[in-house]
NUSETI-592809 format. One record per residue (C-alpha): x, z, y. Coordinates in pm, whole numbers, plus 32768, in hexadecimal, padded with zeros to 4 digits. Example, Ala and Ser with C-alpha at 12.3 -4.5 7.8 and 13.67 -1.06 7.14 Angstrom:
! NUSETI-592809
84CE830C7E3E855782CA7F96
This chain:
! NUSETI-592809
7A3615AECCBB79F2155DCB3E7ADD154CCA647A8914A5C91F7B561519C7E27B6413EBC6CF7B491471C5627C821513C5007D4D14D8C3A37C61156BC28D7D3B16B6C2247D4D1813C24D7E1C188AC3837E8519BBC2947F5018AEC1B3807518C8C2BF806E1A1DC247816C1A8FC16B80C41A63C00481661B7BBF6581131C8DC0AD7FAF1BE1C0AC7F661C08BF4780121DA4BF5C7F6D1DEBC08D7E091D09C07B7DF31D03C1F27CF51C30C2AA7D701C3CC4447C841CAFC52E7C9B1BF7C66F7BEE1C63C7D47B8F1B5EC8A97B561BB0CA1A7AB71AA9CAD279D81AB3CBFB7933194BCBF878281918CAE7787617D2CA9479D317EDCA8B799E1951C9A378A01875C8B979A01762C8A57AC91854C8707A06190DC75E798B17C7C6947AD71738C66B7B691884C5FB7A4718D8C50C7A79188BC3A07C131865C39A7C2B19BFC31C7C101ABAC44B7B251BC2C49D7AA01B86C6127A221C64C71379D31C0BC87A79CC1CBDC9E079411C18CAEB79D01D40CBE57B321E14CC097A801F2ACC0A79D81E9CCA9B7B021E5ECA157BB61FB6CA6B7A89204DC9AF7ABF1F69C85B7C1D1FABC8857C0F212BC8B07B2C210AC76C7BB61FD1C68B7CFA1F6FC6177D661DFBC6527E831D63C6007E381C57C70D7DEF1C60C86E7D4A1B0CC8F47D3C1B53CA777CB31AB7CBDC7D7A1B5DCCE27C251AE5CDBA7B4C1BEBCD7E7A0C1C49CE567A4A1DE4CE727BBA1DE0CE1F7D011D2FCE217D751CB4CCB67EDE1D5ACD0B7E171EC2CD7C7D8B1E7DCBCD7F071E56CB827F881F5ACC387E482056CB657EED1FBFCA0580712007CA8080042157CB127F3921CEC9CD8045210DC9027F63205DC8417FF91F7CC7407F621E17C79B7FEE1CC9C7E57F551C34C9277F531AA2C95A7EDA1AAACAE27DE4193DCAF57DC51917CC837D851826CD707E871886CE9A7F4C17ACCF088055188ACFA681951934CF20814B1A72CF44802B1A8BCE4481051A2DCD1D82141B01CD8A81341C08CDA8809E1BDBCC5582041B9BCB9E82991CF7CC44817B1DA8CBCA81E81D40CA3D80F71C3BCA17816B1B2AC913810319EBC9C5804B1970CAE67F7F1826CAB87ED6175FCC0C7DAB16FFCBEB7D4C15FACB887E0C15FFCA567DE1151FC90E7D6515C1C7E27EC41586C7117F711663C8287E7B1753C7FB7EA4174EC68D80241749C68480461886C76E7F3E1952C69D7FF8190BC595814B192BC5FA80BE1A95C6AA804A1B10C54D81831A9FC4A1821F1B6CC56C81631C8BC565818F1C71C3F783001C60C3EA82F81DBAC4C781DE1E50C3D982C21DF9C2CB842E1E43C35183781F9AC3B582E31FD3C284842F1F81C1DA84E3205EC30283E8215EC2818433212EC0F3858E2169C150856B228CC21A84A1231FC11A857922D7C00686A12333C0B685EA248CC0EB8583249FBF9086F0247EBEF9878E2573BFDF86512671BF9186B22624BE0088242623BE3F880B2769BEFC87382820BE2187A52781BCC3881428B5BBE8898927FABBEE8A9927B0BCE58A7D2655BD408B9B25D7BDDD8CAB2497BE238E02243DBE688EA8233DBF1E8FE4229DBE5B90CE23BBBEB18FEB24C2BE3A8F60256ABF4C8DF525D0BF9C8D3124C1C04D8BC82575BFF98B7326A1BF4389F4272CBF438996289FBF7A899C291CBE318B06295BBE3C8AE22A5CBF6389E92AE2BE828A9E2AF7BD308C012B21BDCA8BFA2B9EBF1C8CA32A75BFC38BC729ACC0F78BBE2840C0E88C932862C24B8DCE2918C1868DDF2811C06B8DB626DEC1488EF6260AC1588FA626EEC040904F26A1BEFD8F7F26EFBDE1908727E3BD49904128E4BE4C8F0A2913BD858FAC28E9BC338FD92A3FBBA3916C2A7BBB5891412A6FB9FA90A0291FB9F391902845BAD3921B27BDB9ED90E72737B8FF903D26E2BA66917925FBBAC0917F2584B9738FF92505B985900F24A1BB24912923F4BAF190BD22F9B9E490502176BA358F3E20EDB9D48E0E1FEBBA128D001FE4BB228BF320B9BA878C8E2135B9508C5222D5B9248D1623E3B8868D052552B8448DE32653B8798D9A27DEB86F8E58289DB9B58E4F29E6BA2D8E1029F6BBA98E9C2B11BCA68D2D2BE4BD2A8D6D2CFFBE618C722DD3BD778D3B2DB0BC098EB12DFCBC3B8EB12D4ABADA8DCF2C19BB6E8CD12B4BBABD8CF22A46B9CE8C6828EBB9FC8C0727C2B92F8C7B26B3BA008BEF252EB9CD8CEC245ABA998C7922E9BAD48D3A21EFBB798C66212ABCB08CBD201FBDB08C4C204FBF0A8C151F1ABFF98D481EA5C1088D051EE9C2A38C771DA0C2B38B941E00C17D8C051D05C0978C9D1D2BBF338DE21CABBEFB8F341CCFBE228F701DCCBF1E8E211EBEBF2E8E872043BF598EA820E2BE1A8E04226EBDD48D882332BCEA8C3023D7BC9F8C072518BBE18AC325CCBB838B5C2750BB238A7A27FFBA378AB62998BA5C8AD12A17B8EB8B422B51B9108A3D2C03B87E8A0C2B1EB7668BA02B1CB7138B712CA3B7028A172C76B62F8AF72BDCB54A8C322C8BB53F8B802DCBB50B8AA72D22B3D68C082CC2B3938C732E1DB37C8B612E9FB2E28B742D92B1DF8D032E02B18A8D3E2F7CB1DC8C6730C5B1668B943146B2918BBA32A4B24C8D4C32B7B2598D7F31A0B30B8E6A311FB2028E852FC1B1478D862FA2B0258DB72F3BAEC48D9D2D7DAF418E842DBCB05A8FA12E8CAFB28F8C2D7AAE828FDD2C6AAF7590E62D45AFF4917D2D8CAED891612C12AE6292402BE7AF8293522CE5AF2893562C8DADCE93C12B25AE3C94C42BC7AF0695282CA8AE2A955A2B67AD5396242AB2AE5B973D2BC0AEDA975E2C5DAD6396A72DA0AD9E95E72EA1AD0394942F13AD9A93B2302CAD0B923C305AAD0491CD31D8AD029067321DAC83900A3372AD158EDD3440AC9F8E8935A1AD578E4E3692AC438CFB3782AC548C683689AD788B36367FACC78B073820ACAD8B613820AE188A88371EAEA7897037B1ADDA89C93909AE458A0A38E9AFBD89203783AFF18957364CB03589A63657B1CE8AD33767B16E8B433665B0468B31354DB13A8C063626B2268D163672B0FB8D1B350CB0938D7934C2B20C8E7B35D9B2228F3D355FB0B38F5D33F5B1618FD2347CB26090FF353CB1909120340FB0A491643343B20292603435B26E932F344DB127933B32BAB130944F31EAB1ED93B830EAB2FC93C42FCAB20593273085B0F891CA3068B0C390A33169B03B8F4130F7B0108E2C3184AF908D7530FCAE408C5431E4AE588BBF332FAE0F8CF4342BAE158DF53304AD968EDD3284AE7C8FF03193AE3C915D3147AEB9922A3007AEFA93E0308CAEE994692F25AF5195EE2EB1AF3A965A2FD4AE5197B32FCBADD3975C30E6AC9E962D3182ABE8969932DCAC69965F3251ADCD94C5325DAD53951533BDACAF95933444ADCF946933ACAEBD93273446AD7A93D635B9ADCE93CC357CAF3392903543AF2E923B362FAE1592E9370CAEE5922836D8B01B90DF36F4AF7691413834AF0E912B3923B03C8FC4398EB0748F0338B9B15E8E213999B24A8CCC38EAB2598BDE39A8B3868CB83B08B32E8C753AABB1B28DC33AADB0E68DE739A0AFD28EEE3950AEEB8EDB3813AE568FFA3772AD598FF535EEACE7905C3534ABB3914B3428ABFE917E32D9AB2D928831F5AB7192C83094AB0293FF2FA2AB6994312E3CABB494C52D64AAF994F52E70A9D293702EA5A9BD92B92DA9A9EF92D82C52AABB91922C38AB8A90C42D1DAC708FAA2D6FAB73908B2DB6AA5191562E88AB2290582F5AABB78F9F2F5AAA5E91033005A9EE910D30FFAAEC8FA4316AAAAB8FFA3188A92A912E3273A96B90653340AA948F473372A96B902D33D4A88790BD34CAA95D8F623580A97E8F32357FA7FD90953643A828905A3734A8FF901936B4AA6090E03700AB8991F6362FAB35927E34A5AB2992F133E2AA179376328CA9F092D73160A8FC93213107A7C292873054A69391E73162A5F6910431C7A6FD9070307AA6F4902F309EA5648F6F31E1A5AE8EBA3163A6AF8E813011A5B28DE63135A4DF8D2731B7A5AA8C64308DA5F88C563059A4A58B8731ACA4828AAF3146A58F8A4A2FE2A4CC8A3530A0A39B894831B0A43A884D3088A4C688492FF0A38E87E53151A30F86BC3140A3D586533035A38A868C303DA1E785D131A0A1EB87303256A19086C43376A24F85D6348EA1DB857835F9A27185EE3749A1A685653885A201861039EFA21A84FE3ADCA1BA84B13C0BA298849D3D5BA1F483A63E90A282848C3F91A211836D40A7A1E4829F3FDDA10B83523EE0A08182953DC8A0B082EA3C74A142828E3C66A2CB83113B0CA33483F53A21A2F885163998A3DC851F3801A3A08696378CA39C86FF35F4A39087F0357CA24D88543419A21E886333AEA09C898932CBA0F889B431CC9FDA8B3B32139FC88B7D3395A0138A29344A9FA989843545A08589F8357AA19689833675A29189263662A3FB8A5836AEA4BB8B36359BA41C8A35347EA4CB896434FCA60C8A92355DA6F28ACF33E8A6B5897D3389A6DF89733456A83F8A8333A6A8BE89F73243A86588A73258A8A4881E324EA74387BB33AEA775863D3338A81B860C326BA70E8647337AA5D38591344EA6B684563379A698847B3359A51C848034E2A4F8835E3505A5A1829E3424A4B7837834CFA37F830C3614A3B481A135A8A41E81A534DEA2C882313628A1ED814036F4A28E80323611A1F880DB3642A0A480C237A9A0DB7F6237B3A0FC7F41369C9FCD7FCE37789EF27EE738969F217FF139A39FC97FA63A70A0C17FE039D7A221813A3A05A28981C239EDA3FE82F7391DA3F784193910A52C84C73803A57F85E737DFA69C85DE36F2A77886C6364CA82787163698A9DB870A353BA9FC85BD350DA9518542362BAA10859C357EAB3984C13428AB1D839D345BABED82A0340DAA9B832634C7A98B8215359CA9AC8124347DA99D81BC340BA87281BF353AA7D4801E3569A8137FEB340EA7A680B13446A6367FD33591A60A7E9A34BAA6757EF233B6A5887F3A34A3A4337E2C35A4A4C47EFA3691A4C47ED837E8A5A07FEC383DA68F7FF5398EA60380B9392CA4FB81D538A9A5C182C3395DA694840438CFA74285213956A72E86183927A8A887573980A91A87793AA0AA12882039ABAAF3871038A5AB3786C9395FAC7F87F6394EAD0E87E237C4ACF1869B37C0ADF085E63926ADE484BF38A3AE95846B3777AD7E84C83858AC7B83C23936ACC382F6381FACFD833C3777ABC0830138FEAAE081B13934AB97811037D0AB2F819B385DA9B380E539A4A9F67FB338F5AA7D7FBF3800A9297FAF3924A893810B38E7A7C881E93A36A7D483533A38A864846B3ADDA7CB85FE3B29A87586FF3AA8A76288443B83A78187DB3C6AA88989133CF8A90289C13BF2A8FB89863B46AA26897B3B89ABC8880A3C17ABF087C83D30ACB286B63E1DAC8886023D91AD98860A3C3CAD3B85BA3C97ABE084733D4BAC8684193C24ACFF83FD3B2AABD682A73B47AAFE83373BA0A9C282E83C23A8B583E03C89A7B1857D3CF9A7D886693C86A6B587B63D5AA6AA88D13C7EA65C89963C9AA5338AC83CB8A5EA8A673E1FA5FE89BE3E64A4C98AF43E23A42A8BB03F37A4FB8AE4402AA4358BCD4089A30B8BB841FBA3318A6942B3A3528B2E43C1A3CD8B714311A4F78A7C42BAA62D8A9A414AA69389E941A7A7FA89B54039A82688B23FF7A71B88104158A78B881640BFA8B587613F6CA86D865C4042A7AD86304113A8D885D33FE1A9C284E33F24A8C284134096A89A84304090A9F783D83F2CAA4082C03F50A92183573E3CA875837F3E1EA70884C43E46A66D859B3D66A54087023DACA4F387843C7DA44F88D73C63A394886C3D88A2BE89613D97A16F89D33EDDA11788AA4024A0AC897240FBA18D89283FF8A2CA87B93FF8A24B87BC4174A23D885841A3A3A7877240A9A453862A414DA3AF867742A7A43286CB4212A56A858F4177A58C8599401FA53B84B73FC2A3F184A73E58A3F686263DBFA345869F3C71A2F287D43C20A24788833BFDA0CD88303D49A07686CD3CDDA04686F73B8BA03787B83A46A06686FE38F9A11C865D3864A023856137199FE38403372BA02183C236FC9ECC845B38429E7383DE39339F9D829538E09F4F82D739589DCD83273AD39E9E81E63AC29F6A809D3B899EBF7F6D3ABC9E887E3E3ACF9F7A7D4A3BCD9EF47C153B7F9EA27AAC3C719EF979FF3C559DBD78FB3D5E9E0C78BB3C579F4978AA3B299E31
């Protein structure tokens, strides 16, 4: 039978499609066609061809179980009367291999049971032939339409699976504890991480009020924030402490709470939608201790563990306005340990660390709980006496603690005894704020120490004038430098045995415009203490350096000139580079320099002492000890340090007022320089008799007023003889 097709409507079947899935997916559906008749296969496949299908044809069952095992096709178009095999025996190969296909059977039975067969085997429709080309057209495309609407509700099923899988894999492994409430507050959902973080499964939290995870002291801030009303969506912070089985103190949280709506049984919004809340809990413990500990740091000294100089200001800010509300006194104490320095340099600076910790210890104990002691730095520490009702109430607490101080403290079986200067300043009497109060106390603790030491003293007004004076000699000093009020006179040194002049020692004066002359010791202790010390340093250098020029200007005979310089000059790391350059620069040679140190410099750092002597010795610039004797050296440190010459101080030349005595210290002295092969200078020479003693002892080389006083350069070079001239070699 023929069956003739009339043209169909000129567009694409694939326009039934859904445009959107079309364009996404770009899918052109392949269609089988298994037909045994030629004609009817030729006819099938021209009306099909061009309305946007891709065709294949069978002409067998087995044929199309071979495309089928080997193509895709989202359509099946099937003859249940095949030559070598039933059409259902083709149906029952797709439902047994599950292959996804639709099937529209196209037979000629007549009977029931071929349909029925066809429908229970899943196929989509069943069409007698013959059938008109619309039919045809219709169930094609009502087959794909809904094959499409399964691809897609799959493909969606799919989307949402995968999503679904996605969130819980980022909920469960986000670094935070994810988690929501229903509107009484307890758990409907909590991810993993707080089995992780806190030791509580998702099973123990379930159905519980969120206070059993709220720490105890945060109930009250969490009921505070859980509590509050507000609009769908709208977030707020709030920083909680949760309990953790592994922290008996637990872990503290940065909680974002947002307000959500969730959708009614029947999954519609309404006036009455279930309420809950959603919180994303940030752990911060480590950051909150991060900070408190910069915190710390940033307020309190790390070696004592005490408040620093910021922190005990703000503190005593805060007393001061108390003080000023309830009518009180308080007192600041200003406490300075007296000889830290010496000790610190003696023992080093891990055994001064370990006194330090020991006096705040003592300080602490002396002190009532609201009293406060901080350090300032260095060796100074500082007290806060709040509420006092009398300024004996701070006397009694400074001899407490001087008191305490004074018993020996016992550092690795090493016995020290230390003693501290106390200065003591009251509120309101003086001084109104924090600065000017602690200012106060630091005046009255230095004037102690120009007193004495080892003692307290209260403020008054004329500490503060000599302090105003001091600072005034400071300014003046500066100014000093820089108007050229400062000039070098030398002491000459005397060889005994021949009388001639051997050296000279170079000593500082300042021509001050107001009170002439004056010497040394009235300006550098001053100039230690504030620094100005490196600076004068630098200009002596180039002072001497310059007067040795003048020397050899005027035609003398080259003199070697001494000049002292300071420990703290010694101590910067390119003195000696600056002292090499300066000789470089007048061409001078280092012969005709020798430094003069303090016995002591050694015990500051013994190592970079002998360091610092052996670049001098290399330089070629000679060292001399100023006021051997005087000092802490031992014999074998003294062995150690590349020296050259040993001064004996004054202090015992001018024991010698008998030569009818033996003053077995200066014999000594001599002793150790002849044994040492050092050279020898007594200075502080001013009586015959001293000159006397110290030649036949064995020291020939004197300085002092018996020979004569410091003098300008102008006039020592009047004593030096002139260079002699050869003039057989002329």
């Amino acid at each position: 039978m023929t069956f003739h097709f009339p043209h169909a409507p000129a567009h694409d079947f694939a326009d039934a499609l859904n445009p959107t899935l079309r364009s996404e997916q770009k899918h052109t559906p392949c269609m089988l066609l298994v037909e045994d008749e030629p004609r009817l296969m030729a006819n099938l496949h021209d009306f099909l061809s061009g309305r946007g299908f891709e065709l294949t044809t069978a002409s067998s069952g087995h044929a199309a179980l071979r495309q089928l095992e080997q193509h895709s096709f989202d359509l099946v178009l099937l003859d249940l009367g095949l030559p070598d095999m039933g059409g259902h025996e083709v149906m029952d190969f797709i439902a047994e291999h599950k292959i996804a296909t639709s099937v529209i059977v196209l037979s000629g039975h007549t009977g029931i049971d071929a349909p029925i067969g066809a429908l229970k085997r899943g196929a989509y429709g069943y069409l007698r032939k013959p059938y008109s080309p619309e039919e045809l057209l219709n169930t094609i495309r009502n087959a794909l339409d809904k094959r499409q609407l399964e691809a897609d509700n799959a493909r969606i099923t799919w989307q949402l699976q995968c999503s679904e899988r996605l969130y819980r894999h980022l909920v469960d492994h986000s670094p935070d504890i994810i988690y929501t409430l229903d509107q009484e507050g307890r758990f409907t959902f909590i991810n993993d991480r707080a089995l992780k973080t806190l030791g509580f499964a998702q099973e123990e939290l379930y159905g519980r009020h969120y206070t059993f995870l709220v720490h105890e002291e945060d109930l009250g801030k969490a009921e505070d924030a859980f509590g509050e009303h507000h609009a769908l969506g709208h977030s707020r912070n709030i920083e909680l402490r949760l309990k953790s089985r592994h922290r008996k103190e637990g872990r503290i949280f940065d909680h974002r709470l947002m307000t959500v709506s969730f959708a009614t049984a029947d999954g519609s919004l309404s006036a009455q939608e279930i309420q809950g809340t959603y919180v994303v809990a940030r752990d911060i413990t480590e950051r909150r201790q991060a900070e408190d500990a910069i915190s710390y740091h940033a307020q309190h000294d790390m070696l004592t563990r005490l408040p620093n100089r910021a922190l005990f200001k703000e503190r005593l800010r805060l007393a001061i306005l108390d003080a000023r509300h309830s009518q009180t006194q308080l007192a600041v104490l200003y406490v300075d340990l007296d000889r830290f320095k010496l000790v610190n340099d003696m023992l080093g600076h891990s055994k001064g660390d370990q006194l330090l910790q020991e006096v705040a210890s003592r300080l602490k104990t002396a002190l009532s709980p609201e009293d406060i002691v901080a350090r300032m730095g260095s060796d100074e520490f500082i007290l806060l006496l709040p509420r006092l009702q009398r300024p004996q109430d701070a006397t009694d607490i400074a001899q407490k603690c001087m008191t305490s101080l004074q018993q020996a403290f016992s550092l690795n079986d090493e016995e020290i005894h230390m003693s501290a200067s106390i200065g003591i300043a009251m509120y309101p009497l003086d001084g109104q704020s924090a600065d000017e109060l602690v200012r106060h106390a630091d005046i009255a603790m230095e004037h102690v120490k120009t007193q004495g030491r080892n003692n307290h003293s209260f403020f008054d007004g004329s500490m503060s004038a000599a302090t105003r004076l001091k600072v005034h000699q400071e300014k003046n000093l500066r100014r000093a430098l820089e108007l050229n009020q400062l000039e070098m006179y030398y002491q000459p040194q005397i060889d005994i045995v021949s009388g001639r002049i051997v050296g000279a020692e170079a000593l500082m004066r300042w021509n001050h415009p107001e009170h002439g002359v004056l010497s040394a010791g009235v300006f550098l202790p001053a100039a230690e203490e504030n620094g100005l010390i490196l600076p004068l340093s630098d200009w002596m250098i180039e002072a001497v350096c310059r007067d040795i020029l003048s020397v050899r200007a005027s035609a003398c005979e080259p003199l070697r000139l001494a000049m002292n310089l300071s420990p703290q000059y010694l101590d910067r790391v390119d003195f000696c580079q600056k002292l090499q350059q300066a000789l470089a620069r007048h061409d001078i040679a280092p012969g005709q320099i020798e430094v003069e140190i303090t016995e002591n410099i050694g015990i500051r750092d013994p190592q970079n002492a002998v360091e610092q002597l052996n670049r001098l010795r290399q330089l070629g610039v000679s060292v001399a000890i100023d006021d051997f004797g005087t000092g802490y050296s031992s014999l074998a440190y003294l062995h150690r340090l590349p020296i050259h010459t040993l001064k004996i101080d004054q202090s015992f030349v001018q024991e010698i007022q008998d030569g009818r005595h033996q003053f077995p210290v200066v014999t000594a002295i001599i002793s150790i320089a002849r044994g040492l092969g050092l050279k020898l200078i007594a200075e502080g020479v001013e009586t015959g008799m001293q000159a006397q003693y110290l030649t036949e002892a064995g020291c020939h080389i004197m300085q002092g007023y018996y020979f004569h006083q410091p003098m300008p350069l102008r006039e020592l070079i009047k004593l030096l003889p002139p260079v002699l001239v050869n003039v057989s070699a002329a």
